[in-house]
KEPAMI-628184 format. One record per residue (C-alpha): residue number from 1; residue in one letter; x, y, z. Coordinates in steps of 0.001 Angstrom, whole numbers. Example, Ala and Ser with C-alpha at 12.3 -4.5 7.8 and 13.67 -1.06 7.14 Angstrom:
<1; 'a'; <12300; -4500; 7800>>
<2; 's'; <13670; -1060; 7140>>
//
This chain:
<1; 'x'; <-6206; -7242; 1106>>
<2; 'x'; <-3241; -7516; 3604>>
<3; 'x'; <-2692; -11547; 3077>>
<4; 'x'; <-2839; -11301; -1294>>
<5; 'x'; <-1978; -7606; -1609>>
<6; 'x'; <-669; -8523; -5135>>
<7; 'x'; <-4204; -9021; -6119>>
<8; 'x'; <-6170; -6797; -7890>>
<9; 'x'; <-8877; -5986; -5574>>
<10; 'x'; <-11854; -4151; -6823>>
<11; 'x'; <-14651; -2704; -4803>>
<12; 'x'; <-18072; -4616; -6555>>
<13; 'x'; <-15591; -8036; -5276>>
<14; 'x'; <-14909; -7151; -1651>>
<15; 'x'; <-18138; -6122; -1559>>
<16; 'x'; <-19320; -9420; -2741>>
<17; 'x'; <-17430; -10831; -239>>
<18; 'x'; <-18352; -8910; 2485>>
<19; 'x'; <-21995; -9662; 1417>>
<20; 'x'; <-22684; -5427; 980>>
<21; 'x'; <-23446; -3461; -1619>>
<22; 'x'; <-20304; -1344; -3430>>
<23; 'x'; <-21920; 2023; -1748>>
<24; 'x'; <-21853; 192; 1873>>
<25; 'x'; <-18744; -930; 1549>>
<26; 'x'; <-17290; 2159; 607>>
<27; 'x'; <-19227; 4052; 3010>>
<28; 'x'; <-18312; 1795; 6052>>
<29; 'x'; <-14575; 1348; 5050>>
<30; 'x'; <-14452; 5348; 4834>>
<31; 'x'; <-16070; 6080; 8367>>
<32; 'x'; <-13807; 3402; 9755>>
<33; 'x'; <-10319; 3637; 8528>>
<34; 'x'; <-10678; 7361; 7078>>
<35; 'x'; <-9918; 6606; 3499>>
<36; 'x'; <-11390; 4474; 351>>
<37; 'x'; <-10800; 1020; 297>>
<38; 'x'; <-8571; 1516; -3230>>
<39; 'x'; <-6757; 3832; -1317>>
<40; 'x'; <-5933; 1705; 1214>>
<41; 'x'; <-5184; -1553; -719>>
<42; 'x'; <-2697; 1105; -2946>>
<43; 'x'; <-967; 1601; 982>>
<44; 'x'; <-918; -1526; 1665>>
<45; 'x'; <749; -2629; -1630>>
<46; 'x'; <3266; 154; -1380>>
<47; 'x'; <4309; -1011; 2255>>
<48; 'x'; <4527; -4296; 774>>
<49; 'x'; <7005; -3487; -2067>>
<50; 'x'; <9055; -968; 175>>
<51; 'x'; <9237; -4099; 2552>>
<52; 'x'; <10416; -6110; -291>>
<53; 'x'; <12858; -3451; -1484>>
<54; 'x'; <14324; -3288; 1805>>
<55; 'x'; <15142; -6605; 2522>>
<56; 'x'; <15888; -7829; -505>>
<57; 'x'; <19142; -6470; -3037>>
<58; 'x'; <17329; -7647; -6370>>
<59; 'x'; <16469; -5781; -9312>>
<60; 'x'; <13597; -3245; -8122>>
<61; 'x'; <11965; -3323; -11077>>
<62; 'x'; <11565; -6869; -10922>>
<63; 'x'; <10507; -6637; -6991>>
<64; 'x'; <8029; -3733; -8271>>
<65; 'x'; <6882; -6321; -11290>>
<66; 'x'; <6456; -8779; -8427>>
<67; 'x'; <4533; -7113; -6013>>
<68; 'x'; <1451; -6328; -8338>>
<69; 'x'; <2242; -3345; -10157>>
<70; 'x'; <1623; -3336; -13410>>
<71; 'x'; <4690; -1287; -14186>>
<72; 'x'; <7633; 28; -12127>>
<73; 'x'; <6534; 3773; -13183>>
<74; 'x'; <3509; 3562; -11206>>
<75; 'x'; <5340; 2188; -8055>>
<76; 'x'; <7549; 5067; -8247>>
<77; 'x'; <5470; 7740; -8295>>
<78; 'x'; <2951; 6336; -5558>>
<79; 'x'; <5798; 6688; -3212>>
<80; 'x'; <7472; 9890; -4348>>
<81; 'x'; <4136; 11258; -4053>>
<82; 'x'; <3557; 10088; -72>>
<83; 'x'; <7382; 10121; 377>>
<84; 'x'; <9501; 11854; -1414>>
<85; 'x'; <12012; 9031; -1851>>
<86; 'x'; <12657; 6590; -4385>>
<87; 'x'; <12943; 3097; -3724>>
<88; 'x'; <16457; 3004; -4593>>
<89; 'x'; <16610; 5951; -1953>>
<90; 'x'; <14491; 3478; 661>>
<91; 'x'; <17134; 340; 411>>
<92; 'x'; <19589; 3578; 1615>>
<93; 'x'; <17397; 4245; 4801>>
<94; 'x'; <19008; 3678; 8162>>
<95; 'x'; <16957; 873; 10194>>
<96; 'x'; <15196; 3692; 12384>>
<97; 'x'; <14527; 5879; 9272>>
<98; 'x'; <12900; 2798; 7699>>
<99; 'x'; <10989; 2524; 10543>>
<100; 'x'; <9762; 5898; 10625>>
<101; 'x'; <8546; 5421; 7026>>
<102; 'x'; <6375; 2911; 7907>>
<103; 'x'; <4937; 4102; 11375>>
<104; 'x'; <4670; 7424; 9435>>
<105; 'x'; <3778; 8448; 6230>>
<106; 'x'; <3298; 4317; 5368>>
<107; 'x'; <1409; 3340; 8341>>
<108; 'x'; <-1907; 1505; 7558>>
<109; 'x'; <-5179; 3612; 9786>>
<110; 'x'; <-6375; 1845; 12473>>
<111; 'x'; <-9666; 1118; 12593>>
<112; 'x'; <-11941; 3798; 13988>>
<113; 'x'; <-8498; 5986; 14228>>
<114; 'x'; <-8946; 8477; 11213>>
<115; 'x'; <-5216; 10406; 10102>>
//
């Protein structure tokens, strides 16, 4: 998920992948990172579009368009709703607020290490 998170990943095809069943996949991705595996490919594609954002001074809709979303509305909210900022409001961040973002409220679980 980390290496195309652009991708539409759906659970029935990392399952496949993983040679599980849906259920076991779920299951197993829940007791080990804490949270469903939608929910954490929707982290990881946030992190990847506040990265994005941050380093680069291009139309954010356009970065947002890029990064998988389907629309910028959807980007927007995500974060607002972990965050509280806006990604216009992210590109504004100090460097150690931006890295408090991700460590924090952004930071992908670590396996076995529920939030």
């Amino acid at each position: 998920m980390q290496a195309n998170r652009s991708r539409d990943w759906y659970v029935q095809d990392l399952a496949e992948a993983v040679n599980a069943s849906p259920a076991t996949l779920e299951r197993s991705f829940m007791r080990v990172y804490g949270m469903t595996a939608q929910h954490y490919h929707s982290l990881v594609r946030l992190r990847g579009i506040t990265q994005s954002v941050r380093a680069d001074s291009g139309c954010i809709e356009g970065l947002v368009l890029e990064s998988g979303y389907r629309s910028a509305k959807g980007a927007y909210a995500a974060l607002r709703r972990l965050t509280s900022l806006t990604l216009a409001q992210v590109r504004l961040l100090s460097d150690s607020e931006f890295s408090s973002l991700m460590t924090g409220p952004l930071a992908l679980p670590i396996a076995g290490a529920h939030r």
